[in-house]
N, C-alpha and C positions, 0 to 999 in steps of 0.2 A: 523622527517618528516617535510620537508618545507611544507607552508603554498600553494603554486604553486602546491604541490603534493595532496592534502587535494581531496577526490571525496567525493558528496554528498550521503546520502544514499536517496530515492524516494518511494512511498508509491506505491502501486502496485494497491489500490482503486482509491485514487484522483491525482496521479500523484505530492502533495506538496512534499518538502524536505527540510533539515535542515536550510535554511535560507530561508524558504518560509512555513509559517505552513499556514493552515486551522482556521480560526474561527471557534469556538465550543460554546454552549451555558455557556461552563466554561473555555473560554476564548481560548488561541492559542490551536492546538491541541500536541500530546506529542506521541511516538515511543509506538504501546502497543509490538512489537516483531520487530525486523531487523536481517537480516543475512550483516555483515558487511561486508563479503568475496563476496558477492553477492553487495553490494551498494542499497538494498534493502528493504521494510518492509508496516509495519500494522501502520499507524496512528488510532489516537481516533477518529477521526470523520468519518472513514473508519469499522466500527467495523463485518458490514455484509463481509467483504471482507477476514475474520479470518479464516472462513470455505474454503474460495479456499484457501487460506494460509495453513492450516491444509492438504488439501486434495494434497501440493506441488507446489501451485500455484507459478511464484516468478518474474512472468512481469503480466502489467495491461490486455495486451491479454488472458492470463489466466484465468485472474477473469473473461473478458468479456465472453467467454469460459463456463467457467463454470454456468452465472447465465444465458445464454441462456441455457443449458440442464437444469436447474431448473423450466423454464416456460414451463407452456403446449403449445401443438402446436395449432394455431389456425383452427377455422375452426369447 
């Protein structure tokens, strides 16, 4: 594969990717899961976003998605 051809994979919580990590309190952050056929995945400073991940989440609309039906409604 040429380097021209190379896609990044993207974190589906923060939006970082492989030449753009997240600061963590234990320095850049690192893939905890990716689906590589998707260009997709779970960074470590994403970890709350594992459960939409789990539940098939695999764009950040998803996650957003899912942690609005986690909040009660107001009112």
């Amino acid at each position: 594969m040429e380097q021209s051809e190379l896609v990044l994979a993207h974190c589906i919580g923060c939006g970082c990717d492989d030449h753009h990590s997240c600061d963590t309190d234990a320095g850049k952050c690192t893939w905890i899961v990716v689906d590589w056929e998707l260009n997709v995945g779970v960074c470590s400073a994403c970890k709350a976003a594992l459960v939409a991940w789990k539940q098939g989440a695999r764009s950040a609309a998803a996650v957003q998605a899912s942690r609005q039906q986690e909040q009660p409604p107001l009112g």
